[in-house]
N, C-alpha and C positions, 0 to 999 in steps of 0.2 A: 089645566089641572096637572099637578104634581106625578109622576108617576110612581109605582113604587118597584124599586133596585132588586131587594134583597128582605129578606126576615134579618132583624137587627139582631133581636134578646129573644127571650125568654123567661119570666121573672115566677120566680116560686117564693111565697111568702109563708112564713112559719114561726109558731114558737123557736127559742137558739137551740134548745136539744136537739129539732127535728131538723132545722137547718145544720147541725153538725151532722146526723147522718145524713142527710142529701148531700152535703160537701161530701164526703167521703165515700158514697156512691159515684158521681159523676165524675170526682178526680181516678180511685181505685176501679170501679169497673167499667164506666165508661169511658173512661180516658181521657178527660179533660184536664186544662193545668190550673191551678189557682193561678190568678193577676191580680194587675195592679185596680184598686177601685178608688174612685173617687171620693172625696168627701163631700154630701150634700150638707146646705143649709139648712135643712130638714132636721139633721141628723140620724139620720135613717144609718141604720147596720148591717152589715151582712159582709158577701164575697161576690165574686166575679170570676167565673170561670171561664176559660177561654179553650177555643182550638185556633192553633196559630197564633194568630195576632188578634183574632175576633173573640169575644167576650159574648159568647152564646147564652151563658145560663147566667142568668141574676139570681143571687138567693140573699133574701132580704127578711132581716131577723124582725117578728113582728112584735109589737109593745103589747105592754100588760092591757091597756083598755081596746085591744083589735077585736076580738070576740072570734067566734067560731072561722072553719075555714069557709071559703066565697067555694058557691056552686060554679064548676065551670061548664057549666051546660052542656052541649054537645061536643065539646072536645074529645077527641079521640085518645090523642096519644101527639107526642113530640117526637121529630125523625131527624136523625145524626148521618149523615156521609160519614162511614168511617173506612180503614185499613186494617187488614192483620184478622181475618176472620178468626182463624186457629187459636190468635192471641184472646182476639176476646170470651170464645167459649173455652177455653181456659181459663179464662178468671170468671166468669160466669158460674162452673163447675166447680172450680177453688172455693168460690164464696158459696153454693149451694143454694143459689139464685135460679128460682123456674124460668125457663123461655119458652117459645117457642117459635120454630122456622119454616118459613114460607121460602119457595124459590120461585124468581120470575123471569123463566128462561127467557122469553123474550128481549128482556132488558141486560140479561147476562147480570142477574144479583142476587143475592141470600140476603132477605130481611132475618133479625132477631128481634121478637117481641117479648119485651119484661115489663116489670113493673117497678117501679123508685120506689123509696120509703114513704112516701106521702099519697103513694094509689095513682099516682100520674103513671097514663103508659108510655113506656119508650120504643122508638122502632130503631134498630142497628142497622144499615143499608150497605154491602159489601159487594162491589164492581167483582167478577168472577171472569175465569178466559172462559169464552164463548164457545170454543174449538167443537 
């Protein structure tokens, strides 16, 4: 049996409107960069956001005959390893985005818990000095 590495993606399907603000969330507050995306044979739309070199977030534009959004049942939320804690509740603030923060001294990290434009929750994870 195959084992599994790592979480590849992440794909969020949407009308283009709603996919244009999700791009524009995840690049502007959560700090992801647009790349490069493939073209399927499908011809399937959208972006590919990246941290680093990895291509975290799929956001894939859906067609006129997709119908409503798909229940994601028990999901919770989606969580980023990120840097720059300050930075981000800075722009968190800037844009007038609710959060809220947990901290897990144990682990020496400040989660931030918001929400994207589509009702998905995000959790922000920031390594912190332990001292």
């Amino acid at each position: 049996m195959a084992g599994v590495r790592a979480l590849d993606h992440v794909n969020l399907r949407a009308p283009a409107a709603l996919i244009e603000r999700l791009r524009r969330f995840y690049i502007d507050i959560v700090g992801l960069q647009e790349g490069p995306r493939p073209s399927f044979r499908s011809g399937s739309r959208g972006h590919w956001l990246y941290a680093g070199e990895q291509p975290l977030m799929h956001l894939s534009i859906s067609g006129d005959g997709d119908g409503p959004p798909q229940r994601t049942g028990w999901l919770s939320h989606v969580a980023f390893a990120c840097d720059d804690l300050a930075a981000a509740r800075a722009r968190l603030d800037a844009a007038h985005i609710p959060y809220q923060v947990d901290i897990v001294d144990s682990r020496g990290q400040v989660q931030l818990f918001l929400t994207d434009p589509a009702g998905v929750g995000v959790e922000l994870n920031f390594q912190v000095d332990k001292r």
